[in-house]
C-alpha atoms as a printed R data frame, in Angstrom:
    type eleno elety resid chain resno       x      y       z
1   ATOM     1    CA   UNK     A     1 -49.791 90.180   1.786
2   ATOM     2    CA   UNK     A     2 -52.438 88.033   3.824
3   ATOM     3    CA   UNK     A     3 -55.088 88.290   0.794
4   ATOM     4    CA   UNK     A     4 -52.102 87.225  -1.917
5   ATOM     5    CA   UNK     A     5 -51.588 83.983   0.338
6   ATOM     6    CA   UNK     A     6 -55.165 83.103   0.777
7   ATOM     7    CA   UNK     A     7 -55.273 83.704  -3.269
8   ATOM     8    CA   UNK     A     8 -52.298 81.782  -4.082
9   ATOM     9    CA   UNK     A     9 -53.568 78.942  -1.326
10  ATOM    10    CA   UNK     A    10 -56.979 78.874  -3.322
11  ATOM    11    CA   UNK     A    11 -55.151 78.511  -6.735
12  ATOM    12    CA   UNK     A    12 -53.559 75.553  -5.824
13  ATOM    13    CA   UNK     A    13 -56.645 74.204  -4.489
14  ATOM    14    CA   UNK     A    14 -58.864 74.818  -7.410
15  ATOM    15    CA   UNK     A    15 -55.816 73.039  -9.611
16  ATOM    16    CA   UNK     A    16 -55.958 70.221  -7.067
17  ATOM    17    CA   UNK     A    17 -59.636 69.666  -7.342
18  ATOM    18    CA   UNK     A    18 -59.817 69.841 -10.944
19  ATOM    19    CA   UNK     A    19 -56.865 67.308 -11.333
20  ATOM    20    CA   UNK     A    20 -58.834 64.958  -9.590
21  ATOM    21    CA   UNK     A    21 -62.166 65.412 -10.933
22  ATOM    22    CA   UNK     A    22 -60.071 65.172 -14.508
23  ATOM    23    CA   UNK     A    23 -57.779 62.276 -13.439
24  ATOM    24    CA   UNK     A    24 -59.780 60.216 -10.615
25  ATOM    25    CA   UNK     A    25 -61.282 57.314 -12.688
26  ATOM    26    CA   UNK     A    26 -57.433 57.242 -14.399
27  ATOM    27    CA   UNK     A    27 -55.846 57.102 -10.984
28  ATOM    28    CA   UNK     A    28 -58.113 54.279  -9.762
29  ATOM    29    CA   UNK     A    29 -57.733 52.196 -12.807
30  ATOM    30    CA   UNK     A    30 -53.921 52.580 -12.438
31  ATOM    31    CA   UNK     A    31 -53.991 51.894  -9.009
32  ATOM    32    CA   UNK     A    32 -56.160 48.678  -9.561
33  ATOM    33    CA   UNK     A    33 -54.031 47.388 -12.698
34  ATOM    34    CA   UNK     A    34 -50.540 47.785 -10.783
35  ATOM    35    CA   UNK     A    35 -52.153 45.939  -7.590
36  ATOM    36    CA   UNK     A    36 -53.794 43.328  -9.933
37  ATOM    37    CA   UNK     A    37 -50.343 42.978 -11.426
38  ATOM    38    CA   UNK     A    38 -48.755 42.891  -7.949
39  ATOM    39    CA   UNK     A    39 -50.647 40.171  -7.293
40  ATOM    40    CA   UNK     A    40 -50.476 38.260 -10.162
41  ATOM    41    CA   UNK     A    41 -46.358 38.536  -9.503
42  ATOM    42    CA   UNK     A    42 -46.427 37.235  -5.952
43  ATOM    43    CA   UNK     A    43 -48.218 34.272  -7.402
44  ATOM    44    CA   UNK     A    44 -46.383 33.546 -10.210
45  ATOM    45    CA   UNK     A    45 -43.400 33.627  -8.752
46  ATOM    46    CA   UNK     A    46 -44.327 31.626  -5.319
47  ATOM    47    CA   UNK     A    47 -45.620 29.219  -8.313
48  ATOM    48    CA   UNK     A    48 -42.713 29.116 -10.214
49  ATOM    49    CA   UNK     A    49 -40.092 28.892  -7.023
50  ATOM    50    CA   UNK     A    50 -42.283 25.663  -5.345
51  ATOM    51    CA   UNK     A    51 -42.701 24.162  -8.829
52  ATOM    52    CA   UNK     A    52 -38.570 24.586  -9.222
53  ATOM    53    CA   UNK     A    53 -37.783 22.735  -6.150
54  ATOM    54    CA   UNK     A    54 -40.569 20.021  -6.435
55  ATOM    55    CA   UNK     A    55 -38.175 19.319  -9.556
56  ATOM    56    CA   UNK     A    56 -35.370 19.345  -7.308
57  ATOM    57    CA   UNK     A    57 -33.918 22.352  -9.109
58  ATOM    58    CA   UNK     A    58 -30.832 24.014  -7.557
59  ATOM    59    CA   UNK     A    59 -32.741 26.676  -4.615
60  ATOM    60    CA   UNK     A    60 -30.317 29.470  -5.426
61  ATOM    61    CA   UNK     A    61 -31.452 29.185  -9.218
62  ATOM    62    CA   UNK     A    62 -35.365 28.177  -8.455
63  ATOM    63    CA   UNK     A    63 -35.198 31.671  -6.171
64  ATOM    64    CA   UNK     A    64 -33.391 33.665  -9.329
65  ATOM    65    CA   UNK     A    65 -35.840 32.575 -11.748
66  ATOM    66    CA   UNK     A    66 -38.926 32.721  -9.510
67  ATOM    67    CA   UNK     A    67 -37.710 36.842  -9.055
68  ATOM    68    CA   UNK     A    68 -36.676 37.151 -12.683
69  ATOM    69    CA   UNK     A    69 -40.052 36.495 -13.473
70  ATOM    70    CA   UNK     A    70 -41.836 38.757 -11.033
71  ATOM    71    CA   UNK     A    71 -39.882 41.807 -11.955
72  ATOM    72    CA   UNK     A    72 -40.518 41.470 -15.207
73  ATOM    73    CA   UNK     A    73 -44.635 41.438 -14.797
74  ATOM    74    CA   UNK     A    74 -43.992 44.321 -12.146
75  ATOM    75    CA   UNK     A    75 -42.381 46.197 -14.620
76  ATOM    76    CA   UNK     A    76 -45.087 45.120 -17.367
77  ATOM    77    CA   UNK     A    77 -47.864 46.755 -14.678
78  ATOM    78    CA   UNK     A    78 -45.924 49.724 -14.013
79  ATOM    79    CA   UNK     A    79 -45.893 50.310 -17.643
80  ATOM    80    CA   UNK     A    80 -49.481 49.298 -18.132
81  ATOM    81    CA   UNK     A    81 -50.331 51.707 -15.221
82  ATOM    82    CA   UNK     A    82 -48.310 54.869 -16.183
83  ATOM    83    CA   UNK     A    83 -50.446 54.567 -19.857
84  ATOM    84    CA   UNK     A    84 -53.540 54.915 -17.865
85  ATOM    85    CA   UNK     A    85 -52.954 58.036 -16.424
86  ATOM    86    CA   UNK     A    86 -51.270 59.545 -19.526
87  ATOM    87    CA   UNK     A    87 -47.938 59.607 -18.624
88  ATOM    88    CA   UNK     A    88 -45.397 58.600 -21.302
89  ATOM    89    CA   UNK     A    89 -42.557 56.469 -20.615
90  ATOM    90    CA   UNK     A    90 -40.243 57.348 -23.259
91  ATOM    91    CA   UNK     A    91 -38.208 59.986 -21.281
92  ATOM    92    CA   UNK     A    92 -37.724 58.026 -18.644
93  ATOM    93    CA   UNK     A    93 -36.592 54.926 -20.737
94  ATOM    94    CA   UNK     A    94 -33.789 57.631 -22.046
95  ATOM    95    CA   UNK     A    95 -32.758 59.142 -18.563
96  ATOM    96    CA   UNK     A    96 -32.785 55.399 -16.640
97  ATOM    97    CA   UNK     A    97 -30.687 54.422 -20.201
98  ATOM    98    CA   UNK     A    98 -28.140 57.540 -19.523
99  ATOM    99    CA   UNK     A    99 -28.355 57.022 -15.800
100 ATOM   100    CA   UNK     A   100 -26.989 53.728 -15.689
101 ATOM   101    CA   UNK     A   101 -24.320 54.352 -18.367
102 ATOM   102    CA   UNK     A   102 -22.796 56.227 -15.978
103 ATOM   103    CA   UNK     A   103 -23.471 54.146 -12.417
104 ATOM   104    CA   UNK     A   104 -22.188 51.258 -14.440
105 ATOM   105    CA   UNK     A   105 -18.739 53.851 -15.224
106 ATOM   106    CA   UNK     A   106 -18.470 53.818 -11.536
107 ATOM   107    CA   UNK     A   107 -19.465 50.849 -10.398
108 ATOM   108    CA   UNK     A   108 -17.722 48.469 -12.644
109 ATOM   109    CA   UNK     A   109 -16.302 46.415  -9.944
110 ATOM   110    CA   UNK     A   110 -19.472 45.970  -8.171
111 ATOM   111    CA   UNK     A   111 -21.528 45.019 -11.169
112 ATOM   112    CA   UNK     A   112 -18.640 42.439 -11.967
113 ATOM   113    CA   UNK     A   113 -19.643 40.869  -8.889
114 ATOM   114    CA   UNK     A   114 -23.233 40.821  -9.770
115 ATOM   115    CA   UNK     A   115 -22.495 39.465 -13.480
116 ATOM   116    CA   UNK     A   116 -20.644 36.848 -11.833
117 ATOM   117    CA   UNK     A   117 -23.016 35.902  -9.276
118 ATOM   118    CA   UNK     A   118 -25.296 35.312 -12.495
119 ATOM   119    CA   UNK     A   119 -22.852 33.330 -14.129
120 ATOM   120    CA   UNK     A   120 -22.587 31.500 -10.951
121 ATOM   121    CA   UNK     A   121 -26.257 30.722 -10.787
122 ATOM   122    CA   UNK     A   122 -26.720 29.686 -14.504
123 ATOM   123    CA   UNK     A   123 -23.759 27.241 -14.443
124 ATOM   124    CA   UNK     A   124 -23.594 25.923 -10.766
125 ATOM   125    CA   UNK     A   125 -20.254 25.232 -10.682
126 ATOM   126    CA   UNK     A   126 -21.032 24.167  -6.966
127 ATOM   127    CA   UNK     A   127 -23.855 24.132  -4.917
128 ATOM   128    CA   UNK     A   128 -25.188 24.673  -1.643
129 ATOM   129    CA   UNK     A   129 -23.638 22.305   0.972
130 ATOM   130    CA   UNK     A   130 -20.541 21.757  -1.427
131 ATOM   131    CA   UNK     A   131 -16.703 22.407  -0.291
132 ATOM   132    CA   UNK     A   132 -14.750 24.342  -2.610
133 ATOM   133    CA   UNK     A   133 -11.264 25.788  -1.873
134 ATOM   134    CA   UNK     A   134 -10.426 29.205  -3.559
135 ATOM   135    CA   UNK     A   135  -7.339 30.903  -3.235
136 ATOM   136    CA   UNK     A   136  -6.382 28.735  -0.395
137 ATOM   137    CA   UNK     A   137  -9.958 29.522   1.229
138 ATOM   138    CA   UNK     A   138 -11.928 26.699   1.945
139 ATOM   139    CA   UNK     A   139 -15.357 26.067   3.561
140 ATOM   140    CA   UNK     A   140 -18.543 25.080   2.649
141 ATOM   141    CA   UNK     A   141 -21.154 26.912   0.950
142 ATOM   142    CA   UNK     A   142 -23.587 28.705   3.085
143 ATOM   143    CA   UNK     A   143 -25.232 30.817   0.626
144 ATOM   144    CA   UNK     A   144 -24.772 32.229  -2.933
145 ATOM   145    CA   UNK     A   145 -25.760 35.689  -3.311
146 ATOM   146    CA   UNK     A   146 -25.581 37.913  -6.707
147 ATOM   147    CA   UNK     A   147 -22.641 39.734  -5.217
148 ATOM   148    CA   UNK     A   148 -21.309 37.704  -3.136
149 ATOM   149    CA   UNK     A   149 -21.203 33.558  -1.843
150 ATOM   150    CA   UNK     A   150 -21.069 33.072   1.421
151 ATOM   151    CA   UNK     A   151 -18.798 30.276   3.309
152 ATOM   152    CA   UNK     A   152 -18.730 29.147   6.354
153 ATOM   153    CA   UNK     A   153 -15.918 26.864   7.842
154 ATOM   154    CA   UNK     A   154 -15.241 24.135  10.730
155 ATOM   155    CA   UNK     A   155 -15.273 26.933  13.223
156 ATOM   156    CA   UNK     A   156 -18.496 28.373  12.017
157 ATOM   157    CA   UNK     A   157 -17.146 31.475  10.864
158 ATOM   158    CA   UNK     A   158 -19.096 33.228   7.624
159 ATOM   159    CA   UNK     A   159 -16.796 33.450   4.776
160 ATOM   160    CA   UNK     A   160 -17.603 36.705   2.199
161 ATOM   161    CA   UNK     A   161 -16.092 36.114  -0.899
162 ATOM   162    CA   UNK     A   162 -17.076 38.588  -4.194
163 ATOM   163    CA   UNK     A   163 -18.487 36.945  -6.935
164 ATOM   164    CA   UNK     A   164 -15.584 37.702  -9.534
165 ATOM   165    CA   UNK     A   165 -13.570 35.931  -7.885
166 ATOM   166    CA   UNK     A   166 -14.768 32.669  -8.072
167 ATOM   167    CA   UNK     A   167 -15.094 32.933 -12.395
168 ATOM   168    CA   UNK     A   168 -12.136 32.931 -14.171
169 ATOM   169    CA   UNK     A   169  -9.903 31.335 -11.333
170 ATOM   170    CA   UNK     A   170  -9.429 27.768 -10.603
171 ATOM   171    CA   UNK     A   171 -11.559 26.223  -8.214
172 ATOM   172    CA   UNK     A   172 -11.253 23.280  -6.053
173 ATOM   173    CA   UNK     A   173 -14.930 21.818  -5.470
174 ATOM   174    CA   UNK     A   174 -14.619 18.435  -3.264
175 ATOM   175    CA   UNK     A   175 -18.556 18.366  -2.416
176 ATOM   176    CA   UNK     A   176 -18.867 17.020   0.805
177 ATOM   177    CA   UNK     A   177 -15.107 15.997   2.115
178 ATOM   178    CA   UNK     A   178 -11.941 17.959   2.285
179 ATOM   179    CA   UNK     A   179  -8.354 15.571   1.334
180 ATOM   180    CA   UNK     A   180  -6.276 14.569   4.542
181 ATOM   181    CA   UNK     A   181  -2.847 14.785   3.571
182 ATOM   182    CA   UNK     A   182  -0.341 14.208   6.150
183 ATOM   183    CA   UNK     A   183   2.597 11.510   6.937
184 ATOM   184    CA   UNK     A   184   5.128  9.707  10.049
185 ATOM   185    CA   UNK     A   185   8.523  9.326   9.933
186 ATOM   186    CA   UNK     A   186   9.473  5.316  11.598
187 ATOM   187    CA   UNK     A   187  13.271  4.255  12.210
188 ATOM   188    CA   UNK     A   188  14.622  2.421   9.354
189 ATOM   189    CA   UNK     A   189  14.659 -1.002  11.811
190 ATOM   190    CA   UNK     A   190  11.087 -0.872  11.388
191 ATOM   191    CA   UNK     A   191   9.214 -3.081   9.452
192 ATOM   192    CA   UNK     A   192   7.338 -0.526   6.795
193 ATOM   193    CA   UNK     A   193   5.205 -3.146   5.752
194 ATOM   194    CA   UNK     A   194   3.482 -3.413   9.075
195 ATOM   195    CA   UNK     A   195   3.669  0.326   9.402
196 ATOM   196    CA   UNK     A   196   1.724  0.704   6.441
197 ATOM   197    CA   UNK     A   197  -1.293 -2.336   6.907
198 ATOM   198    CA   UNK     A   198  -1.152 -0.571  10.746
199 ATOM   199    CA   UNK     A   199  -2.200  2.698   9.094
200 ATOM   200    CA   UNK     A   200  -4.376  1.778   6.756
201 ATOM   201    CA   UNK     A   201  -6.520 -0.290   8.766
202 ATOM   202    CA   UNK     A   202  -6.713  2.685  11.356
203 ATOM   203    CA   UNK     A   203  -8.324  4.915   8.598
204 ATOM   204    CA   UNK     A   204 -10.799  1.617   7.693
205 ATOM   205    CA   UNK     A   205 -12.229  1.598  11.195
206 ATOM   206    CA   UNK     A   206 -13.323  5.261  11.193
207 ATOM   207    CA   UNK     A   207 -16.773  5.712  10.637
208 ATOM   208    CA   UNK     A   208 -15.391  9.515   9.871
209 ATOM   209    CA   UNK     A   209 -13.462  8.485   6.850
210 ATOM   210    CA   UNK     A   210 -14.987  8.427   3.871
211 ATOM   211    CA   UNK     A   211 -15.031  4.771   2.604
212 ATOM   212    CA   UNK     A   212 -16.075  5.600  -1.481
213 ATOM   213    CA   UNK     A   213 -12.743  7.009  -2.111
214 ATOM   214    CA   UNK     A   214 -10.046  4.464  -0.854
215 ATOM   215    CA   UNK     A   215  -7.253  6.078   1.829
216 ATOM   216    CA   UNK     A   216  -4.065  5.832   0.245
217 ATOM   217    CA   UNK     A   217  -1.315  4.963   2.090
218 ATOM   218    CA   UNK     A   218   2.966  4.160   1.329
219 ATOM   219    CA   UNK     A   219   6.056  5.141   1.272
220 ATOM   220    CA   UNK     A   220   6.412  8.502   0.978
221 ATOM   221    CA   UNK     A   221   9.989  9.419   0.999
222 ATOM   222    CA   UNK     A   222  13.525  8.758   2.932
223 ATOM   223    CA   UNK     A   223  14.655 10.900   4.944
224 ATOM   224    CA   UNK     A   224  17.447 11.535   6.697
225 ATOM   225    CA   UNK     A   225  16.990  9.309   9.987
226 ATOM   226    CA   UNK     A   226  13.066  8.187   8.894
227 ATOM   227    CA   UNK     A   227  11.532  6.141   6.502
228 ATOM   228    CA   UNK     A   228   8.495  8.927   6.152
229 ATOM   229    CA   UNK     A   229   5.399  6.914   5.449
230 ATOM   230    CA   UNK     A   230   2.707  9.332   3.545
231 ATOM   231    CA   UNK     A   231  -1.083  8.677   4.049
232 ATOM   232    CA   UNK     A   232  -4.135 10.903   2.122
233 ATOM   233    CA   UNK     A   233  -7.792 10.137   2.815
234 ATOM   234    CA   UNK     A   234 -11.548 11.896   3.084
235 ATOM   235    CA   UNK     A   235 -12.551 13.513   5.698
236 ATOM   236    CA   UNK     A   236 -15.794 15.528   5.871
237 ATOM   237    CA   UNK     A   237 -15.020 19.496   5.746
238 ATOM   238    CA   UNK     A   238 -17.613 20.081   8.992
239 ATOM   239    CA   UNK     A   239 -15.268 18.158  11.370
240 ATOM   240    CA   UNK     A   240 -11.907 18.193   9.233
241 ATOM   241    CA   UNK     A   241  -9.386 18.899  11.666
242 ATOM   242    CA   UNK     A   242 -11.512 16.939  14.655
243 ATOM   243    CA   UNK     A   243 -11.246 13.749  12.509
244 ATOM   244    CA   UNK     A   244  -7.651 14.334  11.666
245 ATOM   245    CA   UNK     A   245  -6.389 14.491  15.179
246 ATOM   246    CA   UNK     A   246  -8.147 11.383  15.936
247 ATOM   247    CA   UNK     A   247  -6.430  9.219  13.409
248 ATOM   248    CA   UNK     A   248  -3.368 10.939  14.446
249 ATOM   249    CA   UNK     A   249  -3.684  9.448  17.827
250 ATOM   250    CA   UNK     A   250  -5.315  6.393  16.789
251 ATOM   251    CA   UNK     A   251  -1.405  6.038  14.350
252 ATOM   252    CA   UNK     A   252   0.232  7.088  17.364
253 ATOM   253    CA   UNK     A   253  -0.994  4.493  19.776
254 ATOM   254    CA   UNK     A   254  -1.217  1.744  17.267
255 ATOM   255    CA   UNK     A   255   2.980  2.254  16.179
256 ATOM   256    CA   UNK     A   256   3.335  2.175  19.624
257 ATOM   257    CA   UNK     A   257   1.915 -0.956  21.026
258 ATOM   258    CA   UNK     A   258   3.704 -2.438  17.874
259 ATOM   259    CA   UNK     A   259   7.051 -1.117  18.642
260 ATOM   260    CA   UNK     A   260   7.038  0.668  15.305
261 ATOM   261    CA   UNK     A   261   9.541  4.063  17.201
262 ATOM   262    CA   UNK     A   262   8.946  7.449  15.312
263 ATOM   263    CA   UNK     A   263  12.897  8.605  15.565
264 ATOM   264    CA   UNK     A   264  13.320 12.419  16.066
265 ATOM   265    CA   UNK     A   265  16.398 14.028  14.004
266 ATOM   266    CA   UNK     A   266  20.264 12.476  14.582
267 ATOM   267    CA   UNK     A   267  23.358 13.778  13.012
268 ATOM   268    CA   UNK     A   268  26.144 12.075  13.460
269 ATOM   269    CA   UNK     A   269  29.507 15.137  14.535
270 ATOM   270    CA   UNK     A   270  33.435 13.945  14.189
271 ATOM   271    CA   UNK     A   271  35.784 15.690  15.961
272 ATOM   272    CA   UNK     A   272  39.235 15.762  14.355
């Protein structure tokens, strides 16, 4: 039993040495073609990413490309490298071919995501640093991923949101400012007209507001014991809701010292 072992042992050892005194000079050149071709990727694409952004392409796209590129001469070195040492790649083109048939059966939803997330990158319907509201989600975006794009809000909470999502549904992109939309009821004895200049000059006077898209502000309805005045304006998304308490109590004070009253509800009961 001991001899069989020590005969089997030198088998495998006499295979091993002549596979390497058959294949050694193959090996090496393989080896040094797929590191050559390593190399050459790492530079091309470091290259190809800096050369991007010195042409103030989009980052998410100038990093796509810049990997695009060095998988491809990766692969063309693998390729290169398996010839070297004999090895045929022709079976293995058919099994990766009939592999991913079926990983893309049962990963369709996944995939969706990443064909989205490509979609996403070709067409930049937004960028980094923009504020786009989706499905009632809003923040700005942090990062934009082939799966997924990540947002993050005014409370600095990340925001994971799959790529299919954002194709094929309607999507709110307001760049760097989110729309204020809010209104205040005064008493109909007050003067609306000095409600209104009250208001608006209010929203002129904050540096926070953005001043390239006029505030709007009128008349927004009657109401039952208010004349409701309605006022929309810019605020940036980073300090939305900081900004729109502010002019809240900025509106507040100024209604006040002007003796503009903000009723509350009356109903008037007869007793018969």
């Amino acid at each position: 039993m001991f001899e069989s072992d020590i005969q089997r042992l030198e088998k495998y050892y006499d295979m091993a040495i002549e596979f390497l005194v058959t294949y050694s000079f193959q090996l090496l050149g393989a080896l040094i073609v797929f590191l050559i071709f390593l190399w050459l990727a790492n530079r091309i694409g470091r290259f190809i990413n800096e050369l991007l952004l010195k042409k103030k392409l989009d980052i998410t796209l100038s990093q796509f490309l810049a990997n695009f590129v060095k998988f491809i001469i990766l692969a063309a070195g693998i390729v290169i490298s398996l010839s070297k040492i004999g090895i045929s790649i022709t079976p293995f083109v058919a099994a990766i071919g009939a592999a991913s048939l079926g990983v893309g059966l049962a990963l369709q939803g996944m995939l969706s995501n990443y064909g989205a997330g490509l979609a996403i990158i070709l067409t930049r319907p937004f960028v980094l640093g923009n504020t786009i509201t989706i499905q009632n989600i809003t923040g700005i975006v942090k990062e934009v991923r082939l799966a997924c794009t990540i947002l993050v809000n005014e409370e600095e909470e990340d925001i994971i949101i799959p790529n299919k999502f954002l194709i094929g549904d309607i999507l709110h992109n307001s760049y760097q400012n989110k729309l204020v939309e809010s209104s205040v009821g005064i008493s109909y004895d007050s003067d609306p007209k000095l409600a209104i200049k009250l208001i608006t000059d209010i929203l002129q006077s904050f540096e926070q507001v953005d001043s390239s898209q006029p505030a709007q502000v009128g008349i927004n309805e009657f109401g039952d014991s208010s004349i409701n005045i309605g006022l929309r304006y810019w605020a940036p998304t980073q300090g939305f809701y900081e900004v729109k308490y502010q002019v809240n109590m900025a509106i507040f004070d100024a209604l006040k010292a002007n003796n503009i009253h903000i009723p509350f509800p009356q109903r008037e009961v007869r007793i018969l």
